[in-house]
N, C-alpha and C positions, 0 to 999 in steps of 0.2 A: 519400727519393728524390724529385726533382723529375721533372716531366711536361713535357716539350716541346712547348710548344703549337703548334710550327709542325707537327710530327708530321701525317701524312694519318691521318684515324681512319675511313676510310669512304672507297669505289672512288669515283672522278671521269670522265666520262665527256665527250667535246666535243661540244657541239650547237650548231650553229649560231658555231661560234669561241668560245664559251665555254666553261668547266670548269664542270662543274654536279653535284652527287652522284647516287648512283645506289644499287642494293643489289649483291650481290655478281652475283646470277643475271644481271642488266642486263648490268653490265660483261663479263661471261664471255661472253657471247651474244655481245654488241658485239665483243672478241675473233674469237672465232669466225666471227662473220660474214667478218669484216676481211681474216681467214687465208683462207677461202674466194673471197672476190672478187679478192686478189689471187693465188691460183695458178690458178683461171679466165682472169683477163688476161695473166698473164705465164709462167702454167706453172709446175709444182712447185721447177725447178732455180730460183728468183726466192728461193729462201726455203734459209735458211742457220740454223745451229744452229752455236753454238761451249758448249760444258760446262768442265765447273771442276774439275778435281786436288781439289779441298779439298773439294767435299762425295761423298756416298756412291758407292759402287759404283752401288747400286739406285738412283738417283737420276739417274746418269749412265745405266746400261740404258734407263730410262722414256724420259729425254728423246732416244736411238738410236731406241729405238722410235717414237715419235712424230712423230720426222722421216721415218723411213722406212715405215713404217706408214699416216700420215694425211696428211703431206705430200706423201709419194712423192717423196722425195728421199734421195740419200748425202751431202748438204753438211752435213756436220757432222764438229767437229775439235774438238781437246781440248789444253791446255794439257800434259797428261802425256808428252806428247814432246819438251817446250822444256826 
């Protein structure tokens, strides 16, 4: 089996307009922050969730929760009704 060297092997994070590595906890945090300053400025309905038919139940529940939970939002919709 060959190995795809364009493959990302490790989270990328932008500083200053460039892409630079980082560990996982960085990137997550960076995340997080990100989510946080923008429902701060624009309010939780700014932030939207669409899920996918093809992976789990529980997988689909997490990412409801989490919209609605931590977000404080109902924008969220799902392919299983198309």
């Amino acid at each position: 089996m060959s190995v795809d060297t364009r493959r990302l092997t490790q989270p990328l994070v932008r500083t200053d307009g460039e892409l630079r590595p980082a560990t996982w906890e960085v990137a997550l945090d960076e995340v997080a922050s990100s989510f946080a300053d923008l429902k701060a400025r624009y309010g939780p309905d700014a932030f939207g969730c669409y899920s996918c038919s093809k992976t789990t139940n529980e997988l689909n529940y997490i990412a409801q929760k989490f919209v609605r939970s931590v977000m404080g939002t109902n924008n969220i919709d799902s392919c299983n009704r198309t």
